[in-house]
C-alpha positions as CSV (number, residue, x, y, z in Angstrom):
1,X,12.4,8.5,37.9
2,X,15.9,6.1,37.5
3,X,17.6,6.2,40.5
4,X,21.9,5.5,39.5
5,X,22.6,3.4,42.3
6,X,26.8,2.9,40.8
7,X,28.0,5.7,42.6
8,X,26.7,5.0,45.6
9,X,27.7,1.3,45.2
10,X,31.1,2.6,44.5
11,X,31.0,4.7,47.8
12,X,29.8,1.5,50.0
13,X,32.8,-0.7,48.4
14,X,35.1,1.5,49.3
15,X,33.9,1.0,52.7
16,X,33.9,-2.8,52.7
17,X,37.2,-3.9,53.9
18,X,38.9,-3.6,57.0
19,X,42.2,-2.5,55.2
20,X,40.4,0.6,53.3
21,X,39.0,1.3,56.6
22,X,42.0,1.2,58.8
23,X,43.7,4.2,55.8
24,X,40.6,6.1,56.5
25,X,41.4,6.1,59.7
26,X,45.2,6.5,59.4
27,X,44.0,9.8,57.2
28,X,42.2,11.2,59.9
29,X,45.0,12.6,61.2
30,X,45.6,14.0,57.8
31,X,47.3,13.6,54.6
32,X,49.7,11.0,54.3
33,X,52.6,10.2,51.5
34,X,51.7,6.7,49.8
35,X,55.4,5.7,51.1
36,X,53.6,6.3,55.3
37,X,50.9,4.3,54.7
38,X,52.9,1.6,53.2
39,X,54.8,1.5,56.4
40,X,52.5,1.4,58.7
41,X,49.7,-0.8,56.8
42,X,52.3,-3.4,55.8
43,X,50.8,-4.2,53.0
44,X,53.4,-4.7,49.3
45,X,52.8,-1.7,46.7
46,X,50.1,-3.1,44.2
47,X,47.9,-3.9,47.0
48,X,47.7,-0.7,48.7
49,X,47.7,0.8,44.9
50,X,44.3,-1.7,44.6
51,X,42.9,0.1,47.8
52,X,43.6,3.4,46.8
53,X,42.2,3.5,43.7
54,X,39.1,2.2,45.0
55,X,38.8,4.7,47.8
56,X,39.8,7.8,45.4
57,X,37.8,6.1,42.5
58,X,34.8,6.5,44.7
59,X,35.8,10.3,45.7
60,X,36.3,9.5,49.4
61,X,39.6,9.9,49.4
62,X,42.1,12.9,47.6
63,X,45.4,12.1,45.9
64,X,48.0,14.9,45.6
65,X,51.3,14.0,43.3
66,X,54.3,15.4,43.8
67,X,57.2,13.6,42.2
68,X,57.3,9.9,42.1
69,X,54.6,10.1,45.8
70,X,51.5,10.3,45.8
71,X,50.1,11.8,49.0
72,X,46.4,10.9,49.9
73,X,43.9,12.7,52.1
74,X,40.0,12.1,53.3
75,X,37.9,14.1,50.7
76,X,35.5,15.7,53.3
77,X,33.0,16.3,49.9
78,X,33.1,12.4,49.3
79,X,32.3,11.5,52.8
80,X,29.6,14.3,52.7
81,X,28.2,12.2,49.6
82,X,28.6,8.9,51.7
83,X,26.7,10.4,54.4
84,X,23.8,11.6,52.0
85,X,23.6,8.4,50.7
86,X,22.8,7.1,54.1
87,X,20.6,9.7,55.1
88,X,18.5,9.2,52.1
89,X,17.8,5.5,52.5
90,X,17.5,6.7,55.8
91,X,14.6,9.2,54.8
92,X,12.9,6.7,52.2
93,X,12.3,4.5,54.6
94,X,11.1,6.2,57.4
95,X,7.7,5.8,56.2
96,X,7.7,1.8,56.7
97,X,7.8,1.8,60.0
């Protein structure tokens, strides 16, 4: 059987910068207008655009428009995926122990 590893690769990217994690964390507290995290990530407007996409490319995080905003949210089905993904290398290697 092919396994797709891409999604999951996807997934793990999202995960791999201290910048995408501090939103995730800043979105724990709930959703968030892209104008919010702009001022409290101090980062310029194409970069947090770059680290957005990533983390609602890989489904781990929402994005709700409403006018010119776009408001962003943790996607509790994407981290449900991320956490699968773990659990399964988890389970597939349990057996090399």
């Amino acid at each position: 059987m092919q396994i797709d590893y891409e999604e999951p690769a996807r997934v793990f990217k999202a995960f791999c910068d201290p910048n995408r994690l501090k939103i995730l964390d800043i979105l724990k507290s709930g959703e968030h207008c892209a104008c919010k995290l702009l001022e409290i990530m101090d980062l310029s407007q194409s970069t947090l655009s770059h680290h957005m996409k990533l983390l609602t490319d890989a489904g781990v995080v929402n994005v709700r428009k409403e006018g010119k905003w776009s408001h962003y949210s943790i996607s509790e089905a994407g981290m449900q995926k991320a956490i699968a993904y773990l659990h399964e290398l988890k389970l597939s290697g349990s057996g090399n122990k």
